[in-house]
Structure formats: structure tokens, C-alpha cells
N, C-alpha and C positions, 0 to 999 in steps of 0.2 A: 469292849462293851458297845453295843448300839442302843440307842433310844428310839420306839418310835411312838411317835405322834397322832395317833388315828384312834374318833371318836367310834366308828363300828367297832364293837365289840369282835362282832365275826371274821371284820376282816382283820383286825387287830392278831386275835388267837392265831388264822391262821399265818402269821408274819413273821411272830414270836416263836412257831413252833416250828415251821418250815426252815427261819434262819440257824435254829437252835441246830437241827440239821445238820445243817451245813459248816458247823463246828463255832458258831455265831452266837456269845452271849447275847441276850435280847432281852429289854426290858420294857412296856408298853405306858403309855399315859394317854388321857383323855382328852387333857387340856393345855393351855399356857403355866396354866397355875402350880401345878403338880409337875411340871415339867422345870419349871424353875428353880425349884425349891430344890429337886434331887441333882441340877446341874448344879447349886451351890455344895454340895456334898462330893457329887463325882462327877468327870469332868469323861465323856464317852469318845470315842473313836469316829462317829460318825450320828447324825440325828435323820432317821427318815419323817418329813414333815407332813401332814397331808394338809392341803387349803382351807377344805371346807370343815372347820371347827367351831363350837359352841363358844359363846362369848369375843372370841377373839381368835380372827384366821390364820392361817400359816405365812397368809406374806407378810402379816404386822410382826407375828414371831420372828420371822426370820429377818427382816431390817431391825430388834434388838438387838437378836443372835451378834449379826455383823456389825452393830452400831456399836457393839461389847468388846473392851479390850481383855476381857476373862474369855470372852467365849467368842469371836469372830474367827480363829483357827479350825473350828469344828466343821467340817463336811459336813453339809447339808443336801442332800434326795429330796426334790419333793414327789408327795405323792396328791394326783389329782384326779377328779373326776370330768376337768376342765382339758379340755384339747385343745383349743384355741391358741393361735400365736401369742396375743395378748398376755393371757396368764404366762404363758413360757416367755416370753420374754422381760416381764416385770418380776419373776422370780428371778432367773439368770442375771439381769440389770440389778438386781437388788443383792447376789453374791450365793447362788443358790450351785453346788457345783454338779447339778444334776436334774433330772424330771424325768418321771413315769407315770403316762399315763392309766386310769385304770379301764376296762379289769387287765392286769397283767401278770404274766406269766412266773410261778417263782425262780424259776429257773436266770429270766431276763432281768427279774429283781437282781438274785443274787451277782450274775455279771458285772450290773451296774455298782455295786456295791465294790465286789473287787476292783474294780477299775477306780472308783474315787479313791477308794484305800492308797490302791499303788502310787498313784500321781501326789496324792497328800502326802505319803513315807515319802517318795523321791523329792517334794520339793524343800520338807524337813532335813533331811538329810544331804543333799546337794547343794554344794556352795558354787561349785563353778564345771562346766563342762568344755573340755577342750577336745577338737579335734583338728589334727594336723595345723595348720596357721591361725587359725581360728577359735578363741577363747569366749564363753558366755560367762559372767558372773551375776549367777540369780541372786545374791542378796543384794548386791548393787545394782542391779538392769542394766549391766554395762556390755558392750561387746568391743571384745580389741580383735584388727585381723593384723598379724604383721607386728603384733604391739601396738600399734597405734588404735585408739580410741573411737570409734564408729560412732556417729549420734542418728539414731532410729527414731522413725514416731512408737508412739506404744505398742499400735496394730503390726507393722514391721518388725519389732520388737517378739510382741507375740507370737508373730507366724514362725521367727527365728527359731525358739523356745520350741514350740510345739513340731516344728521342725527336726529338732538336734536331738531333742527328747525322744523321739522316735526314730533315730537313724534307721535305717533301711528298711521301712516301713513305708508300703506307699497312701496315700491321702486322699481321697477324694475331696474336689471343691465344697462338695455342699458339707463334709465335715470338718472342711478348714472354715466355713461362713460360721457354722453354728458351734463350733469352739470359739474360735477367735473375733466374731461377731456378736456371738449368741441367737442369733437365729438366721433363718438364711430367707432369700432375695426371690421365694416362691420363684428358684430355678435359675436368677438370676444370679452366677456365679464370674464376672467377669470383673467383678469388685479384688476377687482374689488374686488373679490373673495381671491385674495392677499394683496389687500390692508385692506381687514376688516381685516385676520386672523393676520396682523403686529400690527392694531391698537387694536384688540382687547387684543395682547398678552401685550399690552403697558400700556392698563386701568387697567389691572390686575381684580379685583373681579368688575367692573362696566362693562367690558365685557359681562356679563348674559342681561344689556339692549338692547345689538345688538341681536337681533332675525334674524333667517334666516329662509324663509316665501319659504321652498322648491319647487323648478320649478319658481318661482316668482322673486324673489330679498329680501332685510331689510327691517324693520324697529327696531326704537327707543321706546321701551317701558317696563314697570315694570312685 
């Protein structure tokens, strides 16, 4: 089940009926108020949020969402009619694991949807990833290469994660800043460029799986 949050009527209908589609229970509210009420009942797969709402916006919704130990698990989309870094990044900072700007395509909708789904099953369901010498344990944040015990900063950490999670996938900078960042550096992508050369000097010989895919960005693979 998804929930979404948008006081247009119009675009509302068309969200509910477009995801319905796409094999996507969907259930629509207007407000905070009505939204709370039916999460005390059922507890959805996913909320798409939109900003600009009546009495009370989507980023104060969404700092309860996450301030909630019933409800801070829920994937949250927002949706905005805001483009500005600012809004993305105080949603993102605030625990939002997504943003679409409007008007947007349904098509681009549903992607994004698929995509938070998958990384939310995998992070449910994954306790630990290991490849060759090198072991991640997501409920711990721990990384052992060799057995031994790695200590990471968070961002190092992260890049690891989003790394391994994606083996043979390659990455572009600017979507390692705006994952692992939450927004990126208007171009400025050499923040990440430091943060593999820290992490790599820290996995010591598992280093060699960080590939750098020149002009491009990473990947994780043998």
C-alpha cells in the first residue's frame, strides 16, 4: 500500500489511478490530519509527501514521520513544486529517501518508487554483505577486511554501503554526492574523490574492488 499526500485533487486522482496501474495499491489524503489517523490503522509501504499542504507542510510531516518510532521505517518521496536546493536538501537532511520535482512524468514517478522499495526490502532484509576478504554488517555499521575490524567515518561508511550494494554497477560522482551527501557541490565532485582515496587507504588490500571507471565515477567489483 502507498499513501499519498497531495492537497490537488487533480493531481492527486491522477497518482492514485496511474500507480493503481502499475499494480500499486494507492490511497490518497489531503492533509496531516487524515493522514495520521489511517497510519494509526495501517502502517503503508511507502508515503509520497507533497510540501505545499494546507495547515501543515510536508517537511513538519515528515520530521514526525522520522521523529516516530512507529513510523520513521516508512519511505518517504517527496513531492514538490519547489526546485530549489534548499527544499532538497532540508527534506533529504530531515530523512526523506527521495524527491520529485513537479510536473513529473508518471513513468519517472513510478521508477522512483521502485527504486526506494528495493533499497528499503534490501536494507530489511540484509544483515550483512560479504565479498571475498571483505565483510559489511549493516545492522552493526561495522566493516571487517581480513577479520579485523575497520573504523570508518559515517560518509566512508556510506560510500562503502552504496558501493557493495551495487557491485558492478558503475556511479557517477554527482550520484555518489547526492546519495551519500544529499545534494551535490553545483559540479563540485572532488569531495568524493577524497573520500574513496581515505576509504580505500583504510580497507587496505580490498581496496583493488573500488575501480575508478575514468571521466565517469566507481564501481565495486573483482
Amino acid at each position: 500500500m502507498i499513501y499519498c499526500v497531495e492537497d490537488d485533487r487533480n493531481i492527486q486522482e491522477m497518482i492514485i489511478y496511474s500507480l493503481n496501474s502499475f499494480g500499486y495499491k494507492t490511497k490518497g489524503f489531503y492533509d496531516s490530519l487524515s493522514l495520521f489517523v489511517e497510519l494509526d490503522n495501517k502502517i503503508p509501504e511507502l508515503i509520497l509527501l507533497d510540501i505545499m499542504l494546507p495547515k501543515e507542510d510536508g517537511l513538519s510531516i515528515l520530521k514526525k514521520l522520522k521523529n516516530s518510532s512507529k513510523f520513521n521505517n516508512i519511505p518517504v518521496i517527496m513531492l514538490t513544486a519547489k526546485s530549489t536546493e534548499f527544499d532538497k536538501v532540508k527534506g533529504l537532511n530531515l530523512g526523506a529517501d527521495d524527491y520529485i520535482s513537479k510536473p513529473f512524468g508518471i513513468m519517472e514517478l513510478a521508477a522512483r518508487i521502485k527504486a526506494v522499495l528495493r533499497r528499503n526490502n534490501f536494507k530489511e532484509n540484509c544483515k550483512s554483505i560479504k565479498f571475498n576478504n571483505i565483510e559489511l554488517f549493516i545492522d552493526k555499521h561495522e566493516v571487517k577486511v581480513n577479520g579485523l575490524t575497520i573504523n570508518l567515518t559515517l560518509k566512508e561508511y556510506k560510500l562503502l554501503v552504496e558501493l557493495m550494494t551495487n557491485s558492478g554497477v558503475v556511479q557517477t560522482r554527482e550520484q555518489l554526492l547526492e546519495k551519500i551527501w544529499g545534494y551535490d557541490y553545483y559540479g563540485e565532485t572532488r569531495t568524493v574523490d577524497v573520500h574513496i582515496r581515505t576509504l580505500r587507504s583504510k580497507i587496505n588490500e580490498a581496496s583493488e574492488y573500488i575501480q575508478t571507471i575514468r571521466g565517469v565515477g566507481y564501481k565495486f567489483s573483482e
